[in-house]
C-alpha positions, 0 to 999 in steps of 0.5 A, a space after each residue: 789707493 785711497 781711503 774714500 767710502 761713497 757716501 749713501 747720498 751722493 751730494 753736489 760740491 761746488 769746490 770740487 772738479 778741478 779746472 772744470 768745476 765753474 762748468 759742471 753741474 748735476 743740473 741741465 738748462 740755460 744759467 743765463 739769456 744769450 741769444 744765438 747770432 744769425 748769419 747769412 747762409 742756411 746752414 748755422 754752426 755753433 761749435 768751438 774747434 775741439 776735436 767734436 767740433 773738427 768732426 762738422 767743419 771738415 764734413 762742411 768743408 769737405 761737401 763746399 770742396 765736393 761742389 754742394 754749394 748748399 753747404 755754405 755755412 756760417 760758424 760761430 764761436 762759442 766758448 765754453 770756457 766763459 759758460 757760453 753753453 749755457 745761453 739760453 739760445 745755445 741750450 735751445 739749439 742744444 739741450 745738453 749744452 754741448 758743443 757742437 749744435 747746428 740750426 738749418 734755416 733752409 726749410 719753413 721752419 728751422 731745424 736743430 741738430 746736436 751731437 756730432 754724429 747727428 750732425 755728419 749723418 745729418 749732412 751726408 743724408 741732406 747732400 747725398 755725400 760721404 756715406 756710401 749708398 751700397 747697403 752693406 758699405 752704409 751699414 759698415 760706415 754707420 757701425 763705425 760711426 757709433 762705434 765712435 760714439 761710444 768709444 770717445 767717452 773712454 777717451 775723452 772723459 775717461 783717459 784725457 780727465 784723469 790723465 791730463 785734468 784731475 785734480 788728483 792723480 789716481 793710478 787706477 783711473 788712469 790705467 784702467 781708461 789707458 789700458 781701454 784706449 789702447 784696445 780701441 787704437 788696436 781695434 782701429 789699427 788691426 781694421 786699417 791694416 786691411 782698409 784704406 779708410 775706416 769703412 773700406 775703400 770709400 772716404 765717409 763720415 766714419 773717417 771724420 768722426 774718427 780722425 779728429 781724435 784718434 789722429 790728434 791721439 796718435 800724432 802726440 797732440 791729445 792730453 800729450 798722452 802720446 808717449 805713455 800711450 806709445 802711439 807710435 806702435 799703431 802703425 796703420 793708424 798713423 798712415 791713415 791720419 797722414 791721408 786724412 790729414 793731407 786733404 785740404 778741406 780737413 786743412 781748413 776744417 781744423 782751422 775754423 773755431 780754433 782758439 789755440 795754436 799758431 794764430 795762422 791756423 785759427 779762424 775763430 768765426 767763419 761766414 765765406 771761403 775768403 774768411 782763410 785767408 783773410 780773417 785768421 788770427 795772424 791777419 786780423 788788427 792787420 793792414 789788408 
């Protein structure tokens, strides 16, 4: 418990936020001119490989391993640690300055897309792929789509902040996000027992928005929440982030804008396909 009464007026401190205090703001808008680079193919991503990032690198590589040769794609790094959110170029791509945001230069006039489920459906609309064109099989993928997008908050800022960043722990903030996240890994695992994929028996943009936290969740690499959420009871969750996990474009999609981990699974800017086995982390300073 504590003894704090919310003031009438709330008011910005700067000294408080923990580690993310350089990042947070109640303002919105660019704090500074960058502009964003422009690569070779129509497609232009701007992400960094966390798990809202994974969601638009696997949709890419999954639509380059489906044979839409229009899905090439250049991914550059943006890293939100150095504030780089906030260049002017990023925040007119996207103007929540959050990663990730994509330009599509295919068109006579460049088209922005942000927010991570904007950008699979975008894609799957664009290539005709990964959303299931039966209408009532649409309606469910779309469904968990959003569902995703409502419930990753209760995950991400909700759990993963008070858990795993707070400055302070506060027992209630704590338990009440774990006790939510729980609910939702029973809503997914109850619905897996019964579905080979998120929207049925089709694979689609619901399994990619969907797996890069849950899966990461489930498999104790999230927060390392693993243990005291007891992941390892959500059965039908952990066979469903095996088979994602198994797919050799969610492989190379994790890979691509990560800045962590073992060196050989981080390409931190990719502009081709020979960019994975050539520009990895563990290669580049390297004699080819």
């Amino acid at each position: 418990m504590t003894d704090y009464v919310p003031p009438k007026v709330w008011t910005y401190n700067p000294e408080f936020g923990g580690r993310f205090a350089a990042m947070n703001r109640p303002t919105a808008g660019a704090r500074h001119d960058a502009e964003l680079p422009v690569g070779k193919h129509p497609l232009q991503l701007y992400s960094l490989g966390t798990p809202n990032g994974v969601k638009v690198t696997v949709m890419l590589e999954e639509l380059l391993a489906a044979g839409h040769a229009g899905a090439e794609y250049d991914a550059w790094l943006i890293n939100i640690g150095a504030l780089a959110q906030f260049g002017s170029g990023f925040v007119a791509a996207n103007p929540n300055s959050k990663i990730p945001a994509m330009v599509d230069h295919s068109g006579p006039t460049p088209q922005r897309v942000f927010e991570s489920g904007a950008i699979l459906l975008y894609l799957a609309e664009k290539f005709g792929a990964f959303l299931p064109t039966d209408p009532a099989k649409r309606t469910e993928a779309l469904s968990w789509l959003f569902w995703s997008i409502g419930a990753v908050p209760f995950l991400g800022g909700g759990f993963g902040h008070f858990y795993a960043y707070a400055p302070i722990k506060i027992e209630y903030a704590i338990d009440r996000y774990a006790m939510e996240v729980k609910r939702q890994l029973d809503v997914l695992d109850q619905h897996l027992a019964k579905n080979e994929y998120i929207a049925g028996d089709e694979y689609s943009i619901a399994d990619m928005a969907i797996w890069p936290w849950y899966g990461a969740l489930v498999k104790g690499l999230l927060y390392e929440g693993g243990e005291f959420l007891s992941v390892q009871d959500y059965q039908h969750v952990q066979r469903w982030t095996d088979q994602i996990a198994e797919r050799p474009a969610v492989k190379r999609g994790r890979m691509v804008n990560r800045v962590y981990g073992d060196p050989a699974s981080q390409l931190h800017e990719r502009h081709d396909a020979s960019d994975f086995e050539t520009r990895t982390q563990d290669k580049i300073g390297k004699p080819a």
